[in-house]
N, C-alpha and C positions, 0 to 999 in steps of 0.2 A: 320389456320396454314399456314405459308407461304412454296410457292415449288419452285422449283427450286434451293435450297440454298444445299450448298454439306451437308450430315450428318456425324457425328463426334463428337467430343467434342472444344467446344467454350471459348474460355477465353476472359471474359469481365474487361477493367482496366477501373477505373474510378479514375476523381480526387475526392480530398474530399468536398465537398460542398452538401448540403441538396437535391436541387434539382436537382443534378446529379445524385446520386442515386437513388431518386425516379425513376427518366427517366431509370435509369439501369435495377429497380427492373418491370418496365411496361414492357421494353425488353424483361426480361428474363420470364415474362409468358406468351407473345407472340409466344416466341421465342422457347424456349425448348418443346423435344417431346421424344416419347420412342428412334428417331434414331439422336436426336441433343441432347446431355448435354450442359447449360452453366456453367463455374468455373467464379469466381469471384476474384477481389482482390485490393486493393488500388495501386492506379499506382503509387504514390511514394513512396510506400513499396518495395526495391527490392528484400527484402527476402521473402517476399510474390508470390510478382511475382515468381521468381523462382521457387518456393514451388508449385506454380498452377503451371508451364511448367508441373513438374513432374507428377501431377495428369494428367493432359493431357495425359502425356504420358502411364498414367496405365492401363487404359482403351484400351487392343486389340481390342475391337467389334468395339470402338467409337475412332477410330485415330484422330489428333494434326486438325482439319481442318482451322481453321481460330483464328484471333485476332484481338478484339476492344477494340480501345483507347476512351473512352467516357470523351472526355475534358469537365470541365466547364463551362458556359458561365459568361465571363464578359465585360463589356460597356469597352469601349474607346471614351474617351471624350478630348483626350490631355491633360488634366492637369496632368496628371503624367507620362510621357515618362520614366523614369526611372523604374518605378514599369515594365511599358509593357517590358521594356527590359528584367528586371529582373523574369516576366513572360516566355518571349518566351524562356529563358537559359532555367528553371526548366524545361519547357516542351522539349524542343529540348534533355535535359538531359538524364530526364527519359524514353521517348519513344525511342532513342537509346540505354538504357539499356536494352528495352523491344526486341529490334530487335537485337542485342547481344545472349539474353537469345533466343529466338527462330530460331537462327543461331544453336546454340551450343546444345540446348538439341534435336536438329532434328533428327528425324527417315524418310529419303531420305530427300524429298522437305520440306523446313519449310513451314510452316501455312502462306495463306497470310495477310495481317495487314490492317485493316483500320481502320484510325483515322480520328473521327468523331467531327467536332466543328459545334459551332451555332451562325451566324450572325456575323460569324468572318470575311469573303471576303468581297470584296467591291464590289457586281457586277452590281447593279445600279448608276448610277450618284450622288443619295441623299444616298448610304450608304455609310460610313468614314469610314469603316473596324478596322480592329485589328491587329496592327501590330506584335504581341505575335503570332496570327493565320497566317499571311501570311509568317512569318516567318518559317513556318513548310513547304510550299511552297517549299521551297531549299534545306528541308532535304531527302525530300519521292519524290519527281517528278523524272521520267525519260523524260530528254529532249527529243525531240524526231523531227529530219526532213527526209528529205525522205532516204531509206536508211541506220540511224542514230539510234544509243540511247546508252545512257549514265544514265548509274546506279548512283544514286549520297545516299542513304542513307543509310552512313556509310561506305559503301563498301562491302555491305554483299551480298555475292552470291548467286541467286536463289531466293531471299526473294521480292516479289511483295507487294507494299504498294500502299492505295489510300485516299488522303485529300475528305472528303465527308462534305461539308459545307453545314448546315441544317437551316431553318429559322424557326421562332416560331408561334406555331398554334394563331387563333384568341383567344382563349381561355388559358391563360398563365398555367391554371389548367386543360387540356387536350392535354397529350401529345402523344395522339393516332394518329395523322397527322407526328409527327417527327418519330413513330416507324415505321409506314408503308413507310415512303419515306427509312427509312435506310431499312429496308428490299427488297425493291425494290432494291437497290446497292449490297446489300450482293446476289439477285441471280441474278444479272447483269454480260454478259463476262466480263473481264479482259482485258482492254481494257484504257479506260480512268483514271488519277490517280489526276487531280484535276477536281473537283465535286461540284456546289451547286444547291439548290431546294431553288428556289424563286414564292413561291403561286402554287404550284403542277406543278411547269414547272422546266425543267431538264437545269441543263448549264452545259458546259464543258473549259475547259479553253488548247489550244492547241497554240502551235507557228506554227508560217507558214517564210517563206525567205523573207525580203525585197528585194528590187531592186533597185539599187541603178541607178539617172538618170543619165547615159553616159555623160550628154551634161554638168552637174555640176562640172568643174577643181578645188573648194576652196579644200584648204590644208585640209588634215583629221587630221592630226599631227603639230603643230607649233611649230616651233624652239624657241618660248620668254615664252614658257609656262612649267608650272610643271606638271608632270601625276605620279598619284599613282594607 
């Protein structure tokens, strides 16, 4: 059983796809224990959703502790740029309803959120990423320089969210390697909110200030050009 992860009750979304659930249903018997419940529910159900907040919320022993988005995995191959669009809406859509609904049914601090994809970043040189997943990038990050930070998903107050990018075991029918790397996140601080595991090694994706060289005068702005 894993430790360090807060006890409470868990709500797990998943999209619909075969082997997402699966991955869901290996989760939740990892996962669950007499001081962790997981609730479940299709993530583009929003009246499901909803429905689980309230169960969340029934439970006084077992309080609201967390929320996963368990996306599903699909290739990106460039031939259809319009699908991936049309992807990363649905996704950007729903998990803003998700972070809505756990704004609003809160008892103090909502639950914090993490949304889990796989082999969606690009953080080798030979991987082409997903632009449906890096687009989730700009919904959940807080920028962050020294000093700094800026809340950007949705606008919701309080609500801590983190992109947890996972890669696929040697074995496409053991998916005992992705449960234990997300388990390691879930009792990970609060801290970093874009995440992937590439071959049991941790990445983190953080900005830092360029510097701009003094001694370089070209124009940053040109007066014969159009800027949107």
């Amino acid at each position: 059983r894993p430790t360090g992860v807060p006890a409470g009750s868990w709500l797990l979304l998943t999209e619909t796809a075969a082997e997402t659930e699966a991955l869901g249903a290996e989760f939740t018997a990892g996962f669950a224990s007499p001081t962790r419940r997981v609730i479940t529910a299709q993530l583009s159900d929003e009246t499901a959703v909803r429905a689980a907040f309230e169960q969340m919320k029934a439970h006084p022993q077992l309080p609201p502790a967390g929320v996963i988005v368990l996306a599903a995995k699909c290739s990106f191959h460039g031939s259809d740029p319009d699908g991936a669009v049309g992807r990363a809406q649905d996704l950007i859509w729903a998990i803003s309803g998700t972070a809505r609904a756990a704004v609003e049914g809160r008892q103090g601090k909502p639950p914090r959120l993490w949304v889990v994809t796989r082999n969606g970043l690009a953080v080798g040189d030979d991987e082409p990423g997903d632009p449906a997943i890096g687009a989730l990038k700009g919904l959940i990050r807080n920028w962050r320089f020294p000093g700094e930070a800026a809340r950007v998903l949705a606008g919701e107050p309080d609500l801590g969210a983190t992109l947890v990018d996972l890669d696929e075991p040697d074995d496409p029918e053991d998916p005992e390697k992705i449960v234990a790397a997300l388990l390691t996140e879930l009792a990970a601080p609060a801290g970093d909110d874009v995440i992937a595991w590439r071959g049991g090694r941790r990445y983190v994706e953080r900005l830092s200030r360029a510097r701009l060289d003094t001694g370089h005068q070209d124009a940053v702005v040109r007066a014969d050009g159009s800027y949107i």
